[in-house]
N, C-alpha and C positions, 0 to 999 in steps of 0.2 A: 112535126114539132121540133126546134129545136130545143136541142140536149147542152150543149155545149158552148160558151160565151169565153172566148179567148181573153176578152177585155176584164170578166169579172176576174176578182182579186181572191174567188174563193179558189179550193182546190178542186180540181178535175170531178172527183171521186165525189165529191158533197153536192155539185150544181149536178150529177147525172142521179144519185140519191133524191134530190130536192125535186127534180122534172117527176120521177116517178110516183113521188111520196102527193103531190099535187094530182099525178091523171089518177089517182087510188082515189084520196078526196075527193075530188071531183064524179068518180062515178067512172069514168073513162076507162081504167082496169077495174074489171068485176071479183068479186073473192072465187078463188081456184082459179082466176085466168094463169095461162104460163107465161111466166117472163122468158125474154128471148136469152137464150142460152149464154154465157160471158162472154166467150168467140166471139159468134155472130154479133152482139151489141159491139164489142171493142173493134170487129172488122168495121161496123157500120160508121161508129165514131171517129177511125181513125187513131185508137189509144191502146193501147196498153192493155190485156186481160186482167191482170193486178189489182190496175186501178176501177175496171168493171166489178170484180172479185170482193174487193173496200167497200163498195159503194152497196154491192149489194150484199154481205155481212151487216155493214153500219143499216139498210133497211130492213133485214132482218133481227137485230138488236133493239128496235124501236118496234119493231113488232109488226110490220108492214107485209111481210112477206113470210114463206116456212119455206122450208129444202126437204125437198122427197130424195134419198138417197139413188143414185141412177135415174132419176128421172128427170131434177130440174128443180127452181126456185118457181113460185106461186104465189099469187096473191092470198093474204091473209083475210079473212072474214070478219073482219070483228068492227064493231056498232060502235065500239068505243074510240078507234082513230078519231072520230069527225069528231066526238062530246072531246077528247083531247088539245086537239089543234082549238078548239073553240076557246077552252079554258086558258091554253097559252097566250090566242090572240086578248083576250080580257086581261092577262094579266100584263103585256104587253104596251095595250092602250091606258091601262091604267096607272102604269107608270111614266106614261106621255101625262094625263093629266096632271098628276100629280106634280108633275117638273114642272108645265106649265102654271099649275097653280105658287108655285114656290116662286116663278118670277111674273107675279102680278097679271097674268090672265086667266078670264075666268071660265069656269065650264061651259055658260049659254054662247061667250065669245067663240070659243073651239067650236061647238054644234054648230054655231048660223057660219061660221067659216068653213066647214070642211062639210056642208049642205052646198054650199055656192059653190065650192072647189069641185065635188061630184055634180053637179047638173051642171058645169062646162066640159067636164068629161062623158057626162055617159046621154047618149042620145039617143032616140026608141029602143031603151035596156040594155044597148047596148056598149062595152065601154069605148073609145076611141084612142 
């Protein structure tokens, strides 16, 4: 999986936060799996321990992750990430409608448009 987008405009530390924060949601790391140690992630990437260090403080400040003293960072357990990200993405979309609605399109326009937009992308379930 790539970690790291030279091209993106964010910072280091938030797109290797963001890769992780996704295989969590996703199911990918399980709760109490261990995260790879800061080292060995910042040898792997090629960066800075620091910036491994930020990234994964800022995951555990959002509550993705815990620190066992001596032992290492872990994934977090908790049911309530996914109902979170969910609620974000709603509020998210909902402020697309709403701009869209402010300049004269309407919400059945958006659906049958972004219904067509996904079935040229995604082809037996899968996205392309």
């Amino acid at each position: 999986m790539k970690i790291i987008d030279y091209q993106d405009s964010r910072p280091i530390y938030e797109q290797i936060a963001e890769s992780f924060k996704m295989q969590i949601l996703k199911g990918i790391l399980q709760a109490d799996d261990q995260m790879p140690s800061v080292r060995s992630l910042a040898m792997e990437l090629s960066t800075n321990p620091n910036t491994v260090q930020k990234a994964y403080t800022e995951l555990e400040r959002e509550g993705f992750i815990y620190t066992v003293k001596g032992r290492g960072n872990f994934v977090k357990g908790d049911a309530l990430l996914k109902d979170n990200k969910k609620v974000e993405l709603i509020q998210e979309i909902a402020g697309l409608f709403k701009e869209a609605e402010e300049i004269g399109i309407t919400f059945d326009e958006i659906i049958s448009d972004v219904k067509m937009y996904l079935s040229g992308m995604i082809k037996g379930g899968e996205a392309t």
